[in-house]
Every structure is written in C-alpha cells, then in structure tokens.
C-alpha positions as CSV (number, residue, x, y, z in Angstrom):
1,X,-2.9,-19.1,2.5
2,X,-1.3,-19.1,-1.3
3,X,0.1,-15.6,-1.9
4,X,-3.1,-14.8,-4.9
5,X,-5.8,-15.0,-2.1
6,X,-3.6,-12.2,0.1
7,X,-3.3,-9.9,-2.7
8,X,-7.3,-10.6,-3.1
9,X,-7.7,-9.8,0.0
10,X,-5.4,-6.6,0.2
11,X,-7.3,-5.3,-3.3
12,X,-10.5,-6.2,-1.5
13,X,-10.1,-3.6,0.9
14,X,-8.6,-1.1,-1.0
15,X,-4.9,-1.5,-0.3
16,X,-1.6,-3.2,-2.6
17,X,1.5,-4.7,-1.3
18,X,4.6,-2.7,-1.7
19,X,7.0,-4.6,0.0
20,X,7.5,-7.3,3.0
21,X,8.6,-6.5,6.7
22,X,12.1,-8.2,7.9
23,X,11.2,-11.6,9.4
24,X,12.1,-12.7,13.3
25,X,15.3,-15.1,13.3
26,X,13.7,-18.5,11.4
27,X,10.5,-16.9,10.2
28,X,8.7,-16.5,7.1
29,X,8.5,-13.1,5.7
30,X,4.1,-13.3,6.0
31,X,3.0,-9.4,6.8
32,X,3.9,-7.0,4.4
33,X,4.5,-3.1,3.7
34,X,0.9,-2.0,2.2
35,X,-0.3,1.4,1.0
36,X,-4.0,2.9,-0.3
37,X,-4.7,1.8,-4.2
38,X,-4.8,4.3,-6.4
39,X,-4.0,8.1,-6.5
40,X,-3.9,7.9,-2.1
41,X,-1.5,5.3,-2.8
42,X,0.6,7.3,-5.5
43,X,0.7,10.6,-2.9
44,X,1.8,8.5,-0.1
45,X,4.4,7.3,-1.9
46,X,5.2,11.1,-3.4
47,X,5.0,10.1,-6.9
48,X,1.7,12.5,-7.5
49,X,1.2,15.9,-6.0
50,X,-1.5,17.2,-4.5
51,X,-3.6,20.3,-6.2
52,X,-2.4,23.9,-4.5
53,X,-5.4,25.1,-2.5
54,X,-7.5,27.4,-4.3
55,X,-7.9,30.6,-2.9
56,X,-11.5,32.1,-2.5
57,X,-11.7,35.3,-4.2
C-alpha cells in the first residue's frame, strides 16, 4: 500500500501519523505512532490545555 492511501486511511477515521514504531531486525518500519486529529490530538500531545472546570454557583 503506497504511503498517500495510509494517511487516507488514518484521516478517514479521524487519526494522523506522528511518528513510526522501531522495526524488528530486517523489517520495514510499516505501523506507526498515531494520535486523534484535531484539538484531542493537540491535548494529547500537551500543546493545548483543557478549560478549568466551571464551578456551579
């Protein structure tokens, strides 16, 4: 599978690549490191904080 169609795939279902797992001895790098699109992605990753809960008056 050429590398486009994975990332077409990943982006189908709401995910992006961020980086490739170590291969076995004599293999191909092939699964990578993925993490939500968008701002579920961003928190993972700690570059966006979450709101402070609101307290109810």
């Amino acid at each position: 599978m050429a590398a486009g169609t994975m990332l077409a795939i990943y982006a189908t279902y709401g995910f992006e690549p961020v980086g490739r797992m170590e291969p076995y001895p004599g293999r191909r790098p092939h699964v990578m490191i993925v993490r939500p699109l968008g701002a579920a992605g961003r928190r993972a990753a700690g570059r966006e904080r979450c709101p402070a809960p609101q307290r109810a008056a």
